[in-house]
N, C-alpha and C positions, 0 to 999 in steps of 0.2 A: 490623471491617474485612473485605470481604467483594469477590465478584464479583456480588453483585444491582446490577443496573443499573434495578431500579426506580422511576418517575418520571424517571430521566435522557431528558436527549433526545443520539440520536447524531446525527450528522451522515457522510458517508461518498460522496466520489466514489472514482469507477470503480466503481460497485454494482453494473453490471449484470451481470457475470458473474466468474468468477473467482474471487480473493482477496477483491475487495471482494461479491462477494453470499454468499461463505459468512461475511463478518466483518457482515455488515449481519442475517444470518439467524440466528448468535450473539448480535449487542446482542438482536436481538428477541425470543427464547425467554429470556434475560436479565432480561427487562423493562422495556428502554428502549422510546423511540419512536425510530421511524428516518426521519430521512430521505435519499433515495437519489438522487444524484445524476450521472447518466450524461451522454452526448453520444449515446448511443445509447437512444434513448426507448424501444423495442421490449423490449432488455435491461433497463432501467430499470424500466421498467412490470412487467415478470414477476416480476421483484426484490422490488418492494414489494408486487405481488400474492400471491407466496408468504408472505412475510409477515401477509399479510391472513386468510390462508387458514389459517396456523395458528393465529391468534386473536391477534395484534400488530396494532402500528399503526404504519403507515408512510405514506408518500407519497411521489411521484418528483418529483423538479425535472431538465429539461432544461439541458444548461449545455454549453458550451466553456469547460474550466478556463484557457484562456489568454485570454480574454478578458475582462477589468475588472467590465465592464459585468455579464455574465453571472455571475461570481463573487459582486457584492454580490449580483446577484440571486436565488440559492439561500440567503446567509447572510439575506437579508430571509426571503424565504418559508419559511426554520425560527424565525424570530424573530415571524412571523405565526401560522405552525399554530403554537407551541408555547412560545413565550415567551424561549429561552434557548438555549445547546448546552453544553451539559457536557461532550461528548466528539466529537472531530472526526479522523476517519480520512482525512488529506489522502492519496489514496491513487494513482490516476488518472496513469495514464502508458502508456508503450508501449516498443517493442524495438527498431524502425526494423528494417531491414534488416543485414545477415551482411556486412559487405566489409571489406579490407583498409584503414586510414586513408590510404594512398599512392593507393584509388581510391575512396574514401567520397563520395558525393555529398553537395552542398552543400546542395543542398535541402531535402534527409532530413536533414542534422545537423539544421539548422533547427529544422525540426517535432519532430525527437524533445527538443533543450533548450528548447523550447517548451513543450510539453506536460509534459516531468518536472521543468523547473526552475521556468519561470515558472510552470506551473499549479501549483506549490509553492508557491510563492513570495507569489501572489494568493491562495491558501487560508489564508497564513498573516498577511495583510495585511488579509484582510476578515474574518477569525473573530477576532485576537489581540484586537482592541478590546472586541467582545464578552463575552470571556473577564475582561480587565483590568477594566471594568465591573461583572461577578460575584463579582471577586475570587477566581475557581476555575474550573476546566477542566484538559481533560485532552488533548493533542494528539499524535498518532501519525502521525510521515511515513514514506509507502514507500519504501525506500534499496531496499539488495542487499547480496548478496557483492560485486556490480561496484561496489560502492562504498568495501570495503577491498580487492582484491587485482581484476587486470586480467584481462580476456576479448579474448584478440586476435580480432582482427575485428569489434570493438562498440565501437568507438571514442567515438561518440555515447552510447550508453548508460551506457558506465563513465564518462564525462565526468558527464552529466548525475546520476547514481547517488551521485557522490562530492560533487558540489555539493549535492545532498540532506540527506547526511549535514553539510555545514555551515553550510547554513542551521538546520540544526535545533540546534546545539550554539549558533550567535548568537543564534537568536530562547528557546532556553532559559536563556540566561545574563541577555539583556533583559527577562523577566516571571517568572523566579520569585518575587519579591519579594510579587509582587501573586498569589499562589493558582497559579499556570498552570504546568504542567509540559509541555513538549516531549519528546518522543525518536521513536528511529526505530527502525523494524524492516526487518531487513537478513534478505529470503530466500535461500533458493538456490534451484536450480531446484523449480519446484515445478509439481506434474500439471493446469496449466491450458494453454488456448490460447499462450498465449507461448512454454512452450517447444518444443510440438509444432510451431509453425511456426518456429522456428530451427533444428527436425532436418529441416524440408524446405527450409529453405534453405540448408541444411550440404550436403547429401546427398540431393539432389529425389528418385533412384534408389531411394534404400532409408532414407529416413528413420526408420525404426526401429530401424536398427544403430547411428541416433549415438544413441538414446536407451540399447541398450543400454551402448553404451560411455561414457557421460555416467553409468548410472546404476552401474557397475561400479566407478569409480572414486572414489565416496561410501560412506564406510566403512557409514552403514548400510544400503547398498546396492540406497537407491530415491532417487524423488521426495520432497519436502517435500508432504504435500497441503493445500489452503488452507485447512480445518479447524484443521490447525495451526499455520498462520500467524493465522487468527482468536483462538486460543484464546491468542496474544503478547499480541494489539492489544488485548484482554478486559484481559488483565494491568495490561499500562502504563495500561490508561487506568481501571483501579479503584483502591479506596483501596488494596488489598494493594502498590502501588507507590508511596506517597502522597511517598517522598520521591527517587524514581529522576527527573532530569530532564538532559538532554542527555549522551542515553545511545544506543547503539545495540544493539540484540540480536540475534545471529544464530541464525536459523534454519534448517540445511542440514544436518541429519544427519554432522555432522563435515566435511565438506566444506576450508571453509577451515583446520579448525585441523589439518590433516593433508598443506596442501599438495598434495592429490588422490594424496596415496600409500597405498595398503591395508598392513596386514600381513599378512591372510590371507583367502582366500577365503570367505563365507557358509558357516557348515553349513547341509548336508542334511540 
């Protein structure tokens, strides 16, 4: 029992930057194959190029995780290059916009339960058969902290964060029989694009004060970086987890289990 993911194949949208290109960059020096799946071909393609580059194999598939079509069509073209997916990082989502839910726009809920719920949803709809087929796999959904405790002003988010976490405890309790394990990983905030742009949408003026005050108030008194959020989705989805399934694990330096209260300042 082990984290060699050699001959595994991953599978892994939102690759191209983020969370998902340092957990796509882990499978790889791992020894799976990857493949990377963006809506952003640019991010995508770099993705699997760094991959290439340091002697992995990977390939990009373009897709909109909300849309059917496109969905089967990344789980065909890992089942073309490579036969199988062992491990699937449904992971591909967004923040929407900062507002209060008395003025949250309609259209932005929209897109943002779109893209984290359904594109959940259709990851787990076009890979489970797969899997059920194999009689084994391994499946990692991206929840949050907004998916056990509230973020006022992200109404969409927390919404869509927490239906995350229960698609993943139904579709776990539906295939474990047959080899497949579900769960999710719950970050906090963590040093990628996302949250840098909800400190300039907090605070356009001085976006680095809400970073500081965001990261003051996590007891270990930074960022999560996506490194270690990778080094979760490695976890759950090796055999060292062979029997964890509809489970969520958080990731946030104390964050939630302290309620955002410190007891003491960092020594110097």
């Amino acid at each position: 029992m082990n984290m060699d993911f050699t001959g595994k194949v991953a599978l892994i949208t939102g690759a191209g930057n983020g969370i998902g290109r340092a957990t796509a960059l882990a499978f790889a020096k791992s020894g799976a194959k990857v493949v990377v799946v963006d809506r952003d071909t640019a991010g995508g393609e770099a993705t699997a190029g760094i991959i290439r580059q340091q002697g992995g194999e990977a390939r990009f598939v373009a897709a909109d995780v909300t849309k059917s079509a496109e969905v089967q069509a990344y789980v065909k073209a890992a089942l073309d290059a490579y036969g199988r997916i062992d491990c699937f990082f449904n992971n591909a989502g967004i923040e929407g916009k900062w507002a209060p839910t008395a003025e949250y726009d309609e259209a932005m809920f929209d897109q943002v339960i779109g893209i984290n719920v359904k594109g959940v949803f259709l990851g787990l709809r076009h890979v489970l058969p797969v899997m059920i087929a194999q009689k084994s796999g391994a499946v990692v959904n991206t929840a949050s902290v907004a998916g056990l405790v509230a973020t006022p002003g992200m109404p969409a988010y927390v919404a869509s964060k927490h239906a995350v976490i229960g698609l993943t405890k139904t579709a776990a309790g539906e295939v474990a029989r047959d080899g497949v394990r579900v769960n999710a990983v719950c970050p906090g905030p963590v040093d990628t694009r996302m949250i840098h742009s909800l400190e300039q949408q907090i605070e356009p003026s001085d976006p680095a004060s809400v970073g500081r005050r965001y990261q003051s108030a996590i007891p270990s008194g930074r960022y999560t970086t996506p490194e270690e959020i990778a080094n979760m989705v490695l976890f759950l989805s090796s055999d060292l987890a062979s029997n964890i399934t509809g489970a969520q694990y958080v990731v946030d330096g104390g964050r939630t289990a302290t309620g955002g209260s410190i007891t003491r300042a960092a020594q110097t």
